[in-house]
C-alpha positions, -999 to 999 in steps of 0.1 A, spaced: 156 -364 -542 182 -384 -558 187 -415 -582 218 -438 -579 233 -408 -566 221 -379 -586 204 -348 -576 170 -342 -597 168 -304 -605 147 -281 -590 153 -303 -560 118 -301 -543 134 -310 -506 155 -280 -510 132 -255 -516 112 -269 -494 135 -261 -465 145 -228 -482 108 -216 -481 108 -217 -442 125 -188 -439 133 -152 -448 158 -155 -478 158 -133 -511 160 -165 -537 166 -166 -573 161 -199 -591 163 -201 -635 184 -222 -661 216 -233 -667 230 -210 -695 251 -236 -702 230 -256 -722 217 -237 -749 185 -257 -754 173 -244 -718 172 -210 -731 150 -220 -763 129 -240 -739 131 -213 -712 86 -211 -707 83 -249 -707 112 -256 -682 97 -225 -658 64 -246 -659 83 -280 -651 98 -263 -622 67 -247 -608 49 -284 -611 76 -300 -590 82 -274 -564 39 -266 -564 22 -240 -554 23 -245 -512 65 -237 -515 65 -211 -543 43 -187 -528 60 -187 -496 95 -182 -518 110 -142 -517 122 -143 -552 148 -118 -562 132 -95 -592 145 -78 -616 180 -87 -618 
């Protein structure tokens, strides 16, 4: 999904595509921005609304890293 040109983050369409097949993923914050990491259980909620439920549970997330 884009704006003028921008990606929005999580890109749904991407992890839509990623979810059709057998990859170890990892998806979190940019460390970057300090504010992500105070706002760390919000933005995990944000993420999980855009991306729903169908696409998450068919993700192989990487755990404990």
């Amino acid at each position: 999904m884009s704006q003028k040109g921008q990606t929005i983050y999580p890109c749904r369409e991407f992890w839509k595509i990623t979810s059709n097949y057998d990859l170890k993923v990892l998806y979190g914050l940019d460390v970057h921005h300090r504010g992500q990491i105070t706002l760390f259980k919000e933005l995990v909620r944000f993420a999980n609304q855009i991306l729903g439920d169908e696409i998450i549970s068919k993700l192989n997330f990487i755990q404990n890293v």
